[in-house]
C-alpha positions as a Markdown table, in Angstrom:
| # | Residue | x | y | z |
|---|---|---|---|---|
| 1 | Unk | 4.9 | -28.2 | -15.5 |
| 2 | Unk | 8.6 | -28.5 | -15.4 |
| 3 | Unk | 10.7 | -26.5 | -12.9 |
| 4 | Unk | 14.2 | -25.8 | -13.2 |
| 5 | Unk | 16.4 | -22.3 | -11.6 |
| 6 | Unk | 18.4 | -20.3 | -13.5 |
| 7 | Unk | 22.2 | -19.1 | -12.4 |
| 8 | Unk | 23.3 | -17.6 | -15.7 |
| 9 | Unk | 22.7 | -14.3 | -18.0 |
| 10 | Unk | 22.2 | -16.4 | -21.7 |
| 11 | Unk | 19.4 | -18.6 | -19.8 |
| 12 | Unk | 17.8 | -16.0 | -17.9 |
| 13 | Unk | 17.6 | -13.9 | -20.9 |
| 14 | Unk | 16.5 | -17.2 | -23.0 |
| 15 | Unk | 13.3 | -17.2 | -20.3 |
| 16 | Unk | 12.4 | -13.4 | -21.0 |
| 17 | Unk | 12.2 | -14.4 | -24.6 |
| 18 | Unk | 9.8 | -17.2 | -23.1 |
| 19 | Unk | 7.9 | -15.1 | -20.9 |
| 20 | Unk | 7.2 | -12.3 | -23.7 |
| 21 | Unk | 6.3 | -15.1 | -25.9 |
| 22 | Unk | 3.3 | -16.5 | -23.5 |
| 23 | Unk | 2.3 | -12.8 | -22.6 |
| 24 | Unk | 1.3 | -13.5 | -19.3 |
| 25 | Unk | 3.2 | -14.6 | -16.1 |
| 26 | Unk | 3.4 | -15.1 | -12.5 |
| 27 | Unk | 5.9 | -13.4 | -10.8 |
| 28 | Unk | 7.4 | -13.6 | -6.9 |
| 29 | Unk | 10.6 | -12.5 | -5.3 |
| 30 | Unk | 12.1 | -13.7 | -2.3 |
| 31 | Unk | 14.3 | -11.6 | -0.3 |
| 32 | Unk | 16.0 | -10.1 | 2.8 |
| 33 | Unk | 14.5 | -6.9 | 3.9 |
| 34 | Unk | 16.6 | -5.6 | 7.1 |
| 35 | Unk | 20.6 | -5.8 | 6.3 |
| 36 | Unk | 21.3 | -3.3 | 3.4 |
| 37 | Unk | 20.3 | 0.2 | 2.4 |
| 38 | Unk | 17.4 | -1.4 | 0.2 |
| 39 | Unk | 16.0 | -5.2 | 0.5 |
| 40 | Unk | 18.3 | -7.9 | -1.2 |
| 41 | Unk | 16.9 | -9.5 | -3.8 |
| 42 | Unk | 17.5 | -13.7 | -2.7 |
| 43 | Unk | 15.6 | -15.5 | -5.4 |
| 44 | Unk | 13.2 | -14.3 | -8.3 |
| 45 | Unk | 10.4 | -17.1 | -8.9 |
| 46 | Unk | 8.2 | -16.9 | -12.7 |
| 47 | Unk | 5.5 | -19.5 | -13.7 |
| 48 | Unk | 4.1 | -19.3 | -17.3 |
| 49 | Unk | 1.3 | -22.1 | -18.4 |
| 50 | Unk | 5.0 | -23.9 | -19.9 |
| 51 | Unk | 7.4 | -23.4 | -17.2 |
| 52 | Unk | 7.9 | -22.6 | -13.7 |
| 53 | Unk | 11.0 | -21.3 | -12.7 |
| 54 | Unk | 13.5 | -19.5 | -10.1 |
| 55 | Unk | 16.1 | -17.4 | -11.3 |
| 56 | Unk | 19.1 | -17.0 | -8.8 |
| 57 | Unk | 19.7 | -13.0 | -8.7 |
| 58 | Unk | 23.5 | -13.8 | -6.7 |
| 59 | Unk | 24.8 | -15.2 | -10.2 |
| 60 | Unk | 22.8 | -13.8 | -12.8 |
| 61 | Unk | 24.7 | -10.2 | -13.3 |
| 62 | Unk | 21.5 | -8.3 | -14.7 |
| 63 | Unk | 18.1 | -8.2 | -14.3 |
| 64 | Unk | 17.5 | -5.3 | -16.6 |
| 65 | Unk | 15.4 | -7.8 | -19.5 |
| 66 | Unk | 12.9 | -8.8 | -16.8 |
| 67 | Unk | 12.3 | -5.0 | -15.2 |
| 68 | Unk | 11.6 | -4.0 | -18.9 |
| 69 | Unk | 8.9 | -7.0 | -19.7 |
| 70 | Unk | 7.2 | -6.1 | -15.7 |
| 71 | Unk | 7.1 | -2.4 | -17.0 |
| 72 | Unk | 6.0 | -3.3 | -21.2 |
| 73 | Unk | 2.4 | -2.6 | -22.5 |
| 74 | Unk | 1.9 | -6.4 | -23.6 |
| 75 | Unk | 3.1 | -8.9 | -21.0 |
| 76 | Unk | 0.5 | -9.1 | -17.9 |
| 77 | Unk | 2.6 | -9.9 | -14.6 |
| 78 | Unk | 0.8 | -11.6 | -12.2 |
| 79 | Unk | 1.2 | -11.6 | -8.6 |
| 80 | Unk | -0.1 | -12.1 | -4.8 |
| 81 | Unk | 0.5 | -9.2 | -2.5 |
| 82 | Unk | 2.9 | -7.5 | -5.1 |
| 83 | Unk | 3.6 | -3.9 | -3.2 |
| 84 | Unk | 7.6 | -5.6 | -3.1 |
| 85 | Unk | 7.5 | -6.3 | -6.3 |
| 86 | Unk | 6.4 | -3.3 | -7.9 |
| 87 | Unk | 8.9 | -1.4 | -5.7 |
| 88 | Unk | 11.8 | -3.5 | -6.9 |
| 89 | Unk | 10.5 | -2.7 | -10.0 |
| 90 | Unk | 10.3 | 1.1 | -9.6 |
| 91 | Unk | 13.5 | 1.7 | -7.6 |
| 92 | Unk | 15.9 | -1.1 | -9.7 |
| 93 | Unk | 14.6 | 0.6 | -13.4 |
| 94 | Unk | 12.4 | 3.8 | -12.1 |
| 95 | Unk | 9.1 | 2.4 | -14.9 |
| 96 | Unk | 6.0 | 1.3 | -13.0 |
| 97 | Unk | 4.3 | -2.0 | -14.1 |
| 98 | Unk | 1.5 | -1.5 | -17.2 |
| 99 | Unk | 0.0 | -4.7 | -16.8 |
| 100 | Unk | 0.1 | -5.9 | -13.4 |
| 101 | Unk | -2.3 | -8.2 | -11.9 |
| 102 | Unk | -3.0 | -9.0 | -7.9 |
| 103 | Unk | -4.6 | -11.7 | -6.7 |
| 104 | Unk | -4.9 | -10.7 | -3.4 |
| 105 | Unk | -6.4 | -7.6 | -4.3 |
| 106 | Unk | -8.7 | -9.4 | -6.7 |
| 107 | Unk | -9.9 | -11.9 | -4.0 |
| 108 | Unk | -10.6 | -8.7 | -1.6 |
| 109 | Unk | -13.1 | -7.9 | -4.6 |
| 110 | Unk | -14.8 | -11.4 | -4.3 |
| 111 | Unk | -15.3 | -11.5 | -0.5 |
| 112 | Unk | -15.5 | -9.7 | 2.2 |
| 113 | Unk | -12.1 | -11.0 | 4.0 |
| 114 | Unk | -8.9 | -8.6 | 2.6 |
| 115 | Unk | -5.7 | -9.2 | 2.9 |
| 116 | Unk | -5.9 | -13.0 | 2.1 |
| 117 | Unk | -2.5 | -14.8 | 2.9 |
| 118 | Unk | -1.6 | -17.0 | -0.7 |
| 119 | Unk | -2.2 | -20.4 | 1.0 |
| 120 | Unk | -5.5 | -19.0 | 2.4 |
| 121 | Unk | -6.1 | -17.6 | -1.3 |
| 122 | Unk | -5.2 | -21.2 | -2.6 |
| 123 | Unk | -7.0 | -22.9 | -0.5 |
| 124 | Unk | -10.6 | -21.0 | -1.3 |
| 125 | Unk | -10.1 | -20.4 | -4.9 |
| 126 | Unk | -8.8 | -23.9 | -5.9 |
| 127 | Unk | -9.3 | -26.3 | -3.1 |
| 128 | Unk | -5.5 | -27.0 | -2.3 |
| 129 | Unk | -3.7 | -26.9 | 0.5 |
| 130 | Unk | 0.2 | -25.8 | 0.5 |
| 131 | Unk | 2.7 | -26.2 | 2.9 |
| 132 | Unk | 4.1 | -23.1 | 4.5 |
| 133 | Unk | 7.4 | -24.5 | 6.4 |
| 134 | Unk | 10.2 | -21.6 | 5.4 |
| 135 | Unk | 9.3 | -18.7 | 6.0 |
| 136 | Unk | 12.4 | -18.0 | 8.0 |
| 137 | Unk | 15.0 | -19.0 | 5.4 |
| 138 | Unk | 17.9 | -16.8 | 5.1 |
| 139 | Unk | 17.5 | -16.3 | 0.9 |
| 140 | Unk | 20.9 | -14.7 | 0.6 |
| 141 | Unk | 22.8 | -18.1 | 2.0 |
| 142 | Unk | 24.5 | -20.3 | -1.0 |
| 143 | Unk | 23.5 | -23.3 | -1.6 |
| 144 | Unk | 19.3 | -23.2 | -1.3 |
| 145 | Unk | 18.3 | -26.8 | -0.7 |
| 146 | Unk | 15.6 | -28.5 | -3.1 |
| 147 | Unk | 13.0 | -27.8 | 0.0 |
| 148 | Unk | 13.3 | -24.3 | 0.0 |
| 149 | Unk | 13.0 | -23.8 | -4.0 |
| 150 | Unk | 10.2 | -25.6 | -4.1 |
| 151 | Unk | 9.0 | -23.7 | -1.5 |
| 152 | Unk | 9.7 | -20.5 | -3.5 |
| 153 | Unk | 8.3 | -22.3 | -6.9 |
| 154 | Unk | 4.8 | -22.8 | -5.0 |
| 155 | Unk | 4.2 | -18.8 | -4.4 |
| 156 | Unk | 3.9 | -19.0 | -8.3 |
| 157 | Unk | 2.7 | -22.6 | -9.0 |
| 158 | Unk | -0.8 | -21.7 | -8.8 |
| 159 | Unk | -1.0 | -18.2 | -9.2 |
| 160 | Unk | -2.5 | -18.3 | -13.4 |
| 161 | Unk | -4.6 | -21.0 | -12.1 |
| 162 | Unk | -6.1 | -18.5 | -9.3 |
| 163 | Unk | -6.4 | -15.5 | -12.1 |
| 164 | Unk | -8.2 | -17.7 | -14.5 |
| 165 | Unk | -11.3 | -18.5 | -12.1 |
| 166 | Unk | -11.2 | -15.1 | -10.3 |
| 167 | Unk | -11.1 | -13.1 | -13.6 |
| 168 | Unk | -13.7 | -15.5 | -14.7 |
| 169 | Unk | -16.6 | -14.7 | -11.7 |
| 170 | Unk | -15.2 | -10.8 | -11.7 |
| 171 | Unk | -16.2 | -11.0 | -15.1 |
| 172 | Unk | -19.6 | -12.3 | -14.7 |
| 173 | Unk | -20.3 | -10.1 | -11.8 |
| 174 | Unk | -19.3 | -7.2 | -13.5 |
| 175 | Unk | -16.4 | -6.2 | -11.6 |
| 176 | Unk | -13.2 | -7.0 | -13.7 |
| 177 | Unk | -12.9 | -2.7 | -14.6 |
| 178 | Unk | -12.9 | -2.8 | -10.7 |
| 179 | Unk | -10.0 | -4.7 | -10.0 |
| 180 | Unk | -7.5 | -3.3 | -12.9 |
| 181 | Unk | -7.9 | 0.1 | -11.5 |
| 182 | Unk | -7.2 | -1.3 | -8.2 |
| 183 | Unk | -4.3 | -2.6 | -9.7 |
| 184 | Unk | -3.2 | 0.5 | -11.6 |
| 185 | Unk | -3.9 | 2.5 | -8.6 |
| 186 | Unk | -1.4 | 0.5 | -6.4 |
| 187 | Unk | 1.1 | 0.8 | -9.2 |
| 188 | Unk | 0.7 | 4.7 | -9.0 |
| 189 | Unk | 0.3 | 5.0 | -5.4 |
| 190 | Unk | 3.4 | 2.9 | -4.7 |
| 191 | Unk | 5.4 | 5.4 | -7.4 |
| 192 | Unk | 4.3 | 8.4 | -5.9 |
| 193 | Unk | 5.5 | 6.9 | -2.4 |
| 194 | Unk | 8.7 | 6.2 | -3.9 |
| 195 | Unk | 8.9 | 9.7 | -4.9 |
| 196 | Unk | 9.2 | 11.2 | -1.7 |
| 197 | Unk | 11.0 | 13.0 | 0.5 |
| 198 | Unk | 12.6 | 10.9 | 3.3 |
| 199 | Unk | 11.7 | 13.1 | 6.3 |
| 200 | Unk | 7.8 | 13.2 | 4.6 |
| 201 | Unk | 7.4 | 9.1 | 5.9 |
| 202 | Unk | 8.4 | 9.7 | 9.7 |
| 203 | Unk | 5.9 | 9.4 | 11.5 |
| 204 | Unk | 4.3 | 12.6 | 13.6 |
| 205 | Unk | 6.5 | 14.4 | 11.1 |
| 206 | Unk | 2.9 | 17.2 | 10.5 |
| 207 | Unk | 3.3 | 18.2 | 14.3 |
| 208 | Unk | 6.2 | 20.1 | 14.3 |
| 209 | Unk | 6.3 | 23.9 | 14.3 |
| 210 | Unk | 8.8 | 24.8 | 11.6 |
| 211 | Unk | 11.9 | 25.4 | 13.1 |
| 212 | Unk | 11.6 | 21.6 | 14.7 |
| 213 | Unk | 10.5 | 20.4 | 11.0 |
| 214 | Unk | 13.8 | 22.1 | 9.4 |
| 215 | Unk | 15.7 | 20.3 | 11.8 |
| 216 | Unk | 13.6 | 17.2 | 11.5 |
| 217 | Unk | 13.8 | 17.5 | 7.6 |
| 218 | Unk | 18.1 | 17.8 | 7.6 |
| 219 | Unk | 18.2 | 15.1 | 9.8 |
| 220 | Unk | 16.4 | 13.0 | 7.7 |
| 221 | Unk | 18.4 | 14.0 | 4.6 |
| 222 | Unk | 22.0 | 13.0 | 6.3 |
| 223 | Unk | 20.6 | 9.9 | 7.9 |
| 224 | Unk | 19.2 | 8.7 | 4.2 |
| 225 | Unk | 22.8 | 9.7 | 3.1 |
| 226 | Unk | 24.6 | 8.0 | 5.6 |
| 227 | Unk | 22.5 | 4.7 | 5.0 |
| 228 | Unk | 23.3 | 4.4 | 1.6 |
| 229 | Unk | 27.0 | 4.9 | 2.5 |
| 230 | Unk | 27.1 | 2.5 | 4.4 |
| 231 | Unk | 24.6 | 0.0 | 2.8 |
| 232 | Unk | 22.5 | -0.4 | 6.3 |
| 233 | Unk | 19.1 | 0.2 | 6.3 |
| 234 | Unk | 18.3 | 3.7 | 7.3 |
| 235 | Unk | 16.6 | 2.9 | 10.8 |
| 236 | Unk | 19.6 | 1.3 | 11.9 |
| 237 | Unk | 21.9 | 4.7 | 11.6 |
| 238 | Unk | 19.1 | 6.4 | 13.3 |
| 239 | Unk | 15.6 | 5.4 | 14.6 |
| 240 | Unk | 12.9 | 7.2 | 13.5 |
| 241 | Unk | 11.7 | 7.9 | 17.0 |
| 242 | Unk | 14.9 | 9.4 | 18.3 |
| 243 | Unk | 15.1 | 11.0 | 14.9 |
| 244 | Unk | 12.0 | 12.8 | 16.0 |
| 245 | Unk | 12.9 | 13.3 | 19.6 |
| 246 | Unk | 16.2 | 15.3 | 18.3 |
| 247 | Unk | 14.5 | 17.3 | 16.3 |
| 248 | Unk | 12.3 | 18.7 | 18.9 |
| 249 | Unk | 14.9 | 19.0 | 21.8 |
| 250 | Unk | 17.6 | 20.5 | 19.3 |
| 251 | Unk | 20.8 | 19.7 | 20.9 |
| 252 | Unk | 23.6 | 22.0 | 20.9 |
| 253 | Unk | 26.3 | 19.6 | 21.7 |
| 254 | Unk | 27.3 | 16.1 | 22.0 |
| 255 | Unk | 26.9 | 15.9 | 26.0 |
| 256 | Unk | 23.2 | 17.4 | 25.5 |
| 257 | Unk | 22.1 | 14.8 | 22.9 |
| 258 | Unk | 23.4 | 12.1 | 25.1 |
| 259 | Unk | 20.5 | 13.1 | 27.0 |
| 260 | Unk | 18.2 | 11.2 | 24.8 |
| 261 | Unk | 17.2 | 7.6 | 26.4 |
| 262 | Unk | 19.2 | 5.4 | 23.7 |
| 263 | Unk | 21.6 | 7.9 | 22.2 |
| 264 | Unk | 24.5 | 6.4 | 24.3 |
| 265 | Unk | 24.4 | 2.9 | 22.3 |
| 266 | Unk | 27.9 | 2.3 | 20.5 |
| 267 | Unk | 25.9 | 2.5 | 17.1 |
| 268 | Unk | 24.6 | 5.7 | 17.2 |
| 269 | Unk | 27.3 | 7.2 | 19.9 |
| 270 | Unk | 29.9 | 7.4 | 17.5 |
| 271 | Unk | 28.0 | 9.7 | 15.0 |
| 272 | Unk | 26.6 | 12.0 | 17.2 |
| 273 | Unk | 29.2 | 14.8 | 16.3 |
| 274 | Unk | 27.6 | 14.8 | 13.0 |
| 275 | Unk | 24.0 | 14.9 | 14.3 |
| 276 | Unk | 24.8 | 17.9 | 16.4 |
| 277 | Unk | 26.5 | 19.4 | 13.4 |
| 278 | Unk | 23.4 | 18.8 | 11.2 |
| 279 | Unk | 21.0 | 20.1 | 14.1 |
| 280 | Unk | 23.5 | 23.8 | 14.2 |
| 281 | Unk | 22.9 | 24.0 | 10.5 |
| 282 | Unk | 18.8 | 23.5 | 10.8 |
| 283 | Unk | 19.2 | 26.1 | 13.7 |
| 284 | Unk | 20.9 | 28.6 | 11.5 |
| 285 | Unk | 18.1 | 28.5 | 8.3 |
| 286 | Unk | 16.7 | 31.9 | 8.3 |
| 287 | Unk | 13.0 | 32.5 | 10.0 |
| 288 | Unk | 11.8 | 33.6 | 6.2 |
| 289 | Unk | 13.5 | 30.6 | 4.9 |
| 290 | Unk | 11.9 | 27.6 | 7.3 |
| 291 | Unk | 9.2 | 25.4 | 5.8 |
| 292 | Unk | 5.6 | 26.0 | 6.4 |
| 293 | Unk | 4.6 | 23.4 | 8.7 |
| 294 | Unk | 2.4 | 20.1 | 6.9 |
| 295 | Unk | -1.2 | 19.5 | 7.0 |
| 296 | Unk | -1.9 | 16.1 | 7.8 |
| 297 | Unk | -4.3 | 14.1 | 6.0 |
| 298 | Unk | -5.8 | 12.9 | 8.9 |
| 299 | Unk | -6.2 | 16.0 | 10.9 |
| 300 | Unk | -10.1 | 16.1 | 10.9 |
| 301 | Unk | -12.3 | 17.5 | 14.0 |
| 302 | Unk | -14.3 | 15.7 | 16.7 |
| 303 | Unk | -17.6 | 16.2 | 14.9 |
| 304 | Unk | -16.1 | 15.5 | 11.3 |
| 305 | Unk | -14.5 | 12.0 | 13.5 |
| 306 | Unk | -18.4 | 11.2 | 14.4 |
| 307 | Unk | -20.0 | 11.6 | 11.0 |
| 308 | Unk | -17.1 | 9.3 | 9.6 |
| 309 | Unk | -18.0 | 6.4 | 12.1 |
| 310 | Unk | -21.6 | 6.8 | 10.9 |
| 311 | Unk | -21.2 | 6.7 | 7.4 |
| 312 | Unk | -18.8 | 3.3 | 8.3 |
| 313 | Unk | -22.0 | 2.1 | 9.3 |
| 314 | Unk | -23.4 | 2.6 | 5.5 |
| 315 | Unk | -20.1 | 1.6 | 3.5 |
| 316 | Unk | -20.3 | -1.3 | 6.1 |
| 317 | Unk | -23.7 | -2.1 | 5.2 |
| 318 | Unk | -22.9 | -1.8 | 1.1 |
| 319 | Unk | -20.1 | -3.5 | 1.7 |
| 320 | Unk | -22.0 | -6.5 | 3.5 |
| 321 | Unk | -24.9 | -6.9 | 0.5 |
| 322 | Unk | -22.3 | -7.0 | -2.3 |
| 323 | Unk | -19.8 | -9.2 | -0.2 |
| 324 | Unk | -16.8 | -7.2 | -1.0 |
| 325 | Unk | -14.1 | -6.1 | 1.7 |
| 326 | Unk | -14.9 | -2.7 | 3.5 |
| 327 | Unk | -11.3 | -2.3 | 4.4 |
| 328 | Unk | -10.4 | -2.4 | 0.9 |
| 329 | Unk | -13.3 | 0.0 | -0.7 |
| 330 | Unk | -12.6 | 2.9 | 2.1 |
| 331 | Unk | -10.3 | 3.0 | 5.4 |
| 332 | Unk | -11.0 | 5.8 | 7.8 |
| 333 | Unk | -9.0 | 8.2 | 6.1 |
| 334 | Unk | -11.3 | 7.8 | 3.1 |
| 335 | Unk | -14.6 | 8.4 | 4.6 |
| 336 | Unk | -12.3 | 11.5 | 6.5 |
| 337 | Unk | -11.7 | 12.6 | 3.0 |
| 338 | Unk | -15.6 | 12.6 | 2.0 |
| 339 | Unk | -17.1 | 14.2 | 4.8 |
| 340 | Unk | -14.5 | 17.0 | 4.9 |
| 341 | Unk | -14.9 | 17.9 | 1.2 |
| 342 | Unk | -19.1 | 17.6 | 1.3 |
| 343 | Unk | -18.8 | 19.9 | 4.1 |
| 344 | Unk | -16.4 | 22.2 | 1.8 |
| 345 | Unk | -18.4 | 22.2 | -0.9 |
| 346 | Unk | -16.4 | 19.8 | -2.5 |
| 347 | Unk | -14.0 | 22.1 | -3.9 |
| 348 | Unk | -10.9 | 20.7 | -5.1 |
| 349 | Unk | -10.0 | 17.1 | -5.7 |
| 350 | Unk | -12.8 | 14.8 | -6.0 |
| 351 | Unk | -12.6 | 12.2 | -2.5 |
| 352 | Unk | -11.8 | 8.2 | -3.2 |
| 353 | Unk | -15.2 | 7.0 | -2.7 |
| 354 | Unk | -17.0 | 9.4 | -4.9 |
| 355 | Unk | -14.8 | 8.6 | -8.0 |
| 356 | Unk | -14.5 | 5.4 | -9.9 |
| 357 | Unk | -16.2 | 2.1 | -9.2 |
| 358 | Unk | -16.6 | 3.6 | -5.3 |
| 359 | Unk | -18.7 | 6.0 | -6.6 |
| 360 | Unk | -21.1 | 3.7 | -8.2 |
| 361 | Unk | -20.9 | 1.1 | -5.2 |
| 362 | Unk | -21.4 | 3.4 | -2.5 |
| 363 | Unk | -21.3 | 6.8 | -3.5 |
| 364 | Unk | -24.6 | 7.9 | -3.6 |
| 365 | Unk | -25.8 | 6.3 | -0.4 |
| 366 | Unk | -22.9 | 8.1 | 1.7 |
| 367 | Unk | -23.4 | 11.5 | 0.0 |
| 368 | Unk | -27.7 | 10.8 | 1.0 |
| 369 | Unk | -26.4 | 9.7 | 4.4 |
| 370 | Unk | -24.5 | 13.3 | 5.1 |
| 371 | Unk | -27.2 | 15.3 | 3.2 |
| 372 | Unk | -30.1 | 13.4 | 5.4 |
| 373 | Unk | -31.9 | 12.5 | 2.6 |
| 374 | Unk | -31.5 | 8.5 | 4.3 |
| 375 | Unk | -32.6 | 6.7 | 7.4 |
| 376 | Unk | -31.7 | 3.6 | 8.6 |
| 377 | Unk | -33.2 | 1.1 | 10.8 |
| 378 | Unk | -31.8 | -2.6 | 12.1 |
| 379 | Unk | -32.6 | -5.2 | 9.6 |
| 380 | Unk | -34.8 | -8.4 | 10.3 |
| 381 | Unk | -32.7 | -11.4 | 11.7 |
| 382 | Unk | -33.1 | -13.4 | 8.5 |
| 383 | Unk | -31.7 | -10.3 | 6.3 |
| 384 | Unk | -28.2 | -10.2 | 4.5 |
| 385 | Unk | -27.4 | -7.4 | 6.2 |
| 386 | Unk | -27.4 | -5.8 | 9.7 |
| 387 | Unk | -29.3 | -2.4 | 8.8 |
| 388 | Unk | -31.5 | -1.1 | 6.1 |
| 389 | Unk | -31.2 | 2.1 | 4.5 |
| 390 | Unk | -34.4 | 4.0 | 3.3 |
| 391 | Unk | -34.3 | 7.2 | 1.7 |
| 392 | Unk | -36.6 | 9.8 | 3.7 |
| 393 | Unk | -39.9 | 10.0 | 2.6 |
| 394 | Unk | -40.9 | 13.8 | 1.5 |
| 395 | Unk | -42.5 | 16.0 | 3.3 |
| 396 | Unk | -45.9 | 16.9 | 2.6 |
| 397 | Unk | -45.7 | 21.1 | 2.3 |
| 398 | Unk | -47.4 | 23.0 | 4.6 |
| 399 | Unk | -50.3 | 24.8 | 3.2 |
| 400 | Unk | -49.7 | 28.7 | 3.6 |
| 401 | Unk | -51.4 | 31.0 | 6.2 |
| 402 | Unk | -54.7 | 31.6 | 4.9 |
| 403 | Unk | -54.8 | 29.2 | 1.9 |
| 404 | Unk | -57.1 | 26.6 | 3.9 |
| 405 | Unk | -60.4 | 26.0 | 2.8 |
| 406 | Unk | -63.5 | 27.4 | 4.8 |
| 407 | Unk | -66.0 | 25.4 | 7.2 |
């Protein structure tokens, strides 16, 4: 496989003609995530079965012909951990990837260990073992040196390789519809995270009463502003915790904000005129006019906390017998989800592990588990699984008052 990097628009556009050619390709980025309003893009890496290949995003003027073939209906893109990637994607063209493949994500699906770093991936799938030495390189510094492009050109070296035997046993086991809609599900997911608000990611955002969320919500709104003003990520013009902190103090003036542990650093010192004059205009939004405060996903009750760590225990269990990763079938939240809307009546949306392949893995069994139509009882030593899970046997009726037969 012959490797080469790219620093002009004619050849980079030569290799999209390449890559839509082969219709399949493995696709990395390296970048730096925590100097500008969004991460820097330092180096994009692509390996067909022909050619593997970095393409230098500092000299190359435009990028557009690439974003196009990640978001087209006939060139699979395949990747390792690729939540970056689809978000460079998404916020440099706003189309989500058709045809996106993760390894990583695929592996979870073949074992019970999820995430898999790519050398650990590389190691079980093919036997190799690959260096891992710069992971601290500064990707936006002129000139790279050989060591770190090859470095770069190995997180897509082996990536088709990886696909071809994982699709291969997914296949045979019946669970290659499983992992495309895991892929198309982080596709949509990571769209519809792109899509919102800023002041809806902080965090402890859904315990604010409303006059604290307007203020919360303005703040938000100025700081995302001011960040891409000034090209700085947002966390660095004002920290999410302090963010938070204002919002529920509300500050009048300059000399009572300085009151916040922090506040007084040079950074945020000099904009804290603006801050207080953001806070006055939250203060004066009419009581009619304030938003209604946010229900929180994971606001579930003691008892509804309980059932969820029982039926753990049975997604566990399921999890363990088909050797797949628990973590990535259903997280807490999940099994949240299902025992609030079985205890609703399941009106509304139908809950993750009911729907899809999670409702034919382990749907059932949960939904017997909070009806008590199953027991469960610790499994033999030998047994490939720590419990076993018995539906309940009927009950005999009871013969009605009167209805025996005589002596």
């Amino acid at each position: 496989m012959s490797s080469e990097i790219i620093d002009h628009q004619y050849d980079f556009l030569e290799l999209c003609d390449h890559i839509r050619s082969c219709g399949i390709v493995a696709f990395d980025t390296e970048f730096v995530s925590d100097i500008g309003y969004r991460p820097e893009l330092g180096l994009l890496q692509f390996a067909t079965p022909e050619r593997c290949v970095a393409v230098d995003p500092l000299t190359v003027p435009s990028l557009g012909a690439w974003w196009d073939i990640m978001a087209d209906e006939e060139t699979t893109v395949v990747v390792h951990g690729g939540q970056a990637e689809i978000r460079f994607c998404i916020q440099r063209s706003g189309l989500v990837p058709q045809r996106l493949v993760d390894i990583q994500i695929a592996e979870g699906l073949r074992g019970r260990s999820y995430p898999m770093s790519y050398s650990a991936i590389i190691e079980r799938v093919l036997g190799e073992t690959i260096k891992n030495d710069q992971t601290r390189t500064d990707w936006l510094r002129r000139p790279l040196s050989p060591e770190q492009i090859h470095y770069a050109l190995e997180d897509v070296d082996h990536v088709l390789d990886v696909w071809s035997r994982q699709s291969r046993w997914l296949q045979q086991k019946g669970r290659l519809d499983w992992a495309y809609a895991e892929f198309d599900r982080m596709c949509s997911e990571i769209f519809e995270d792109e899509q919102q608000e800023p002041w809806e990611r902080l965090s402890g955002i859904h315990k604010l009463p409303r006059r604290e969320l307007a203020v919360a919500q303005k703040l938000a709104s100025w700081r995302e502003e001011e960040a891409a003003f000034r090209n700085k990520p947002a966390r660095r013009v004002l920290r999410d915790d302090l963010l938070i902190d204002l919002a529920r103090r509300r500050p009048r003036t300059v000399q009572q904000a300085l009151q916040t542990r922090d506040l007084n650093r040079p950074e945020y010192k000099k904009r804290l005129e603006d801050i207080v004059g953001v806070i006055d205009e939250a203060l004066r939004i009419p009581e009619d006019e304030l938003p209604r405060r946010i229900k929180h996903s994971d606001d579930s009750s003691s008892d509804e906390q309980v059932i969820s760590r029982l039926l753990g225990l049975a997604l566990g269990n399921v999890c363990a017998e088909l050797d797949i990763a628990q973590s990535l079938v259903g997280t807490n939240r999940d099994l949240n989800e299902l025992v609030r809307a079985i205890r609703q009546g399941e009106k509304g949306e139908t809950p993750r592990l009911l729907s899809g392949w999670r409702g034919e893995v382990c749907g059932d069994l949960l939904r017997k588990v909070l009806e008590g139509r199953v027991q469960f009882r610790v499994a033999p030593a030998n047994s490939s699984t720590p419990l076993i899970f018995e539906e309940k046997p009927d009950r005999p009726e009871k013969p009605e008052r009167g209805s025996g037969k005589g002596r």
